[in-house]
C-alpha positions in Angstrom: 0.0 0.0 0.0 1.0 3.3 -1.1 1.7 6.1 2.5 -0.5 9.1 2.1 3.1 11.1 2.5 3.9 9.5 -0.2 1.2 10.3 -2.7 1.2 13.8 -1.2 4.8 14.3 -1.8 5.1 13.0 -5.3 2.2 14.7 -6.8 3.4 18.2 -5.6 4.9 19.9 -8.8 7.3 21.9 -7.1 9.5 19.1 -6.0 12.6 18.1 -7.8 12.6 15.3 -9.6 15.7 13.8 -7.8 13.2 14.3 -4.4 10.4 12.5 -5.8 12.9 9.3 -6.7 14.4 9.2 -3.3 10.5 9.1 -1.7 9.6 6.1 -4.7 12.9 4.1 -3.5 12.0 4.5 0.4 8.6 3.7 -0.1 9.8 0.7 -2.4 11.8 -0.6 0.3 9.1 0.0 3.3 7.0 -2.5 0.6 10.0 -5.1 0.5 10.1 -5.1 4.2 6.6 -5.9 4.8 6.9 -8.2 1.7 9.7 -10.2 3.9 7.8 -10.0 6.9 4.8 -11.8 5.4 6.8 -14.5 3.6 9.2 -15.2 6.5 6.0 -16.1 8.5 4.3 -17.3 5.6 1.5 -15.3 6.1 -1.1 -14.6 3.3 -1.1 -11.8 1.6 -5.0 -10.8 2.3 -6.2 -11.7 -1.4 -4.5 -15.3 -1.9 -6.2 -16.2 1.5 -9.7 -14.5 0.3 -9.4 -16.7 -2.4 -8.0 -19.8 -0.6 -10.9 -19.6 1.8 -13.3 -18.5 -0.6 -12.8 -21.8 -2.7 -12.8 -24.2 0.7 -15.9 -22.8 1.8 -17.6 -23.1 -2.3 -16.0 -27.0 -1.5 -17.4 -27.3 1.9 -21.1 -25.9 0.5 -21.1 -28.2 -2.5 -20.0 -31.4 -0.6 -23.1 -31.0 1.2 -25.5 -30.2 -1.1 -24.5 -33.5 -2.5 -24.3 -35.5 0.6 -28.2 -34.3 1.1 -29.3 -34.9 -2.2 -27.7 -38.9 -1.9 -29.3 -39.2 1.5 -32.9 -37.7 0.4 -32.9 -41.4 -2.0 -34.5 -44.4 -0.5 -32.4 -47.5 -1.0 -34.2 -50.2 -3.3 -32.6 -53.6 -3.9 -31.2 -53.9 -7.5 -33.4 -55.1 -10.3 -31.4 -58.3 -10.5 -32.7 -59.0 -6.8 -35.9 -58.1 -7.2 -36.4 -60.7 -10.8 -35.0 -63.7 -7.9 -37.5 -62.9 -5.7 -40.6 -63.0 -8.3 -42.2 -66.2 -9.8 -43.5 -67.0 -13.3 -47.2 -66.7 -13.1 -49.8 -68.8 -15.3 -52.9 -67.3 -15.6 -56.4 -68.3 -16.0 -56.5 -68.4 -19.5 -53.0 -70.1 -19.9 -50.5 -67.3 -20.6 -47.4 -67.2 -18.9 -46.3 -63.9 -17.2 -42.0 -64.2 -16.6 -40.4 -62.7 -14.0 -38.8 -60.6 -16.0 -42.1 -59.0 -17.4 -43.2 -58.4 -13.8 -40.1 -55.4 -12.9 -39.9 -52.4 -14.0 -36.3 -52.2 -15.2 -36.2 -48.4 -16.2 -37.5 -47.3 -13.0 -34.0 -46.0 -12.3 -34.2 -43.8 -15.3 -37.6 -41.7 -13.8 -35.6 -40.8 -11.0 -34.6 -37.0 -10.5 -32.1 -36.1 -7.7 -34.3 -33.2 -7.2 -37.1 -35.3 -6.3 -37.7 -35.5 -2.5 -39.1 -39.1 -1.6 -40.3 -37.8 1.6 -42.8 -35.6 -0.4 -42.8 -37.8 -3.8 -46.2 -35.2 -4.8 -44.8 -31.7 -4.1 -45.2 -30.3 -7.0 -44.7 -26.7 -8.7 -48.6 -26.4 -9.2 -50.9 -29.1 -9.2 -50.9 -31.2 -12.5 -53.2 -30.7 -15.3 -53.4 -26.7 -14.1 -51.5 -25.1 -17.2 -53.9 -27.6 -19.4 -56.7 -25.6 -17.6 -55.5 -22.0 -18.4 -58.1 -19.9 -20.0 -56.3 -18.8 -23.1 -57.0 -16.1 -25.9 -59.3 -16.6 -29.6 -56.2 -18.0 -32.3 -58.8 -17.7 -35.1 -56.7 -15.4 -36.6 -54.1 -18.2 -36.7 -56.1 -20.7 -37.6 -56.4 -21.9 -41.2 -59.6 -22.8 -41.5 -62.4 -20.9 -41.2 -65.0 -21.9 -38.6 -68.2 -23.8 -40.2 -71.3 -21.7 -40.4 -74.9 -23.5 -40.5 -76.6 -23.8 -43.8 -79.5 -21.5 -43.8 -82.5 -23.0 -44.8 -85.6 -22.2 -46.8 -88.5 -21.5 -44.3 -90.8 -19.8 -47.0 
């Protein structure tokens, strides 16, 4: 940081120029001093350790955001488990439903880690409510016009 003698000094006009160098060196070497000082303790300048800590605590929030996220899902056994545990099933009229047909094996893929299980029906809005939206005439957009009753003869 630059002394307020300093600043006052070397923006004066009337000073020699020989003056003003001899206040840059001493104020150069009052900067190399405390430049020493700090790295001969190995204490952080104050924007290395703004950004040091800054990044740890981005780190720190991230970690668990994701650690709440992975606990928020409910553990289900694997879809290989779950075909050993059902049986083939013959129904009445003779067709044979496998195992296999009887698990949903994509229900991994419906999953959203930003769906809470706890509240598996918290939605935005209540479904079907944008279907239910009033909206404006498009019969200026539309390309046909609308039909109009024949008018009959009642002579």
């Amino acid at each position: 940081s630059v002394s307020d003698t300093y600043v006052e000094i070397v923006t004066r006009s009337n000073n020699p120029t020989t003056e003003r160098y001899r206040i840059c060196m001493e104020e150069q070497k009052k900067q190399e001093v405390a430049r020493n000082e700090l790295a001969a303790t190995n204490t952080l300048s104050l924007t290395v350790g703004a950004d040091r800590y800054t990044l740890m605590i981005m780190i720190v929030i991230c970690l668990v955001l994701v650690l709440k996220v992975y606990d928020r899902q409910i553990p289900t056994p694997s879809v290989q488990d779950e075909v050993a545990t059902k049986r083939e099933i013959v129904t009445s009229g003779g067709a044979n439903i496998s195992a296999m047909a009887q698990v949903d094996i994509q229900r991994d893929f419906h999953k959203s880690v930003f769906e809470d299980p706890a509240r598996p029906n918290n939605y935005w809005m209540p479904p079907g409510h944008i279907e239910g939206f009033n909206v404006a005439d498009n019969s200026q957009n539309a390309p046909n016009p609308k039909e109009t009753p024949l008018a009959t003869d009642q002579s």
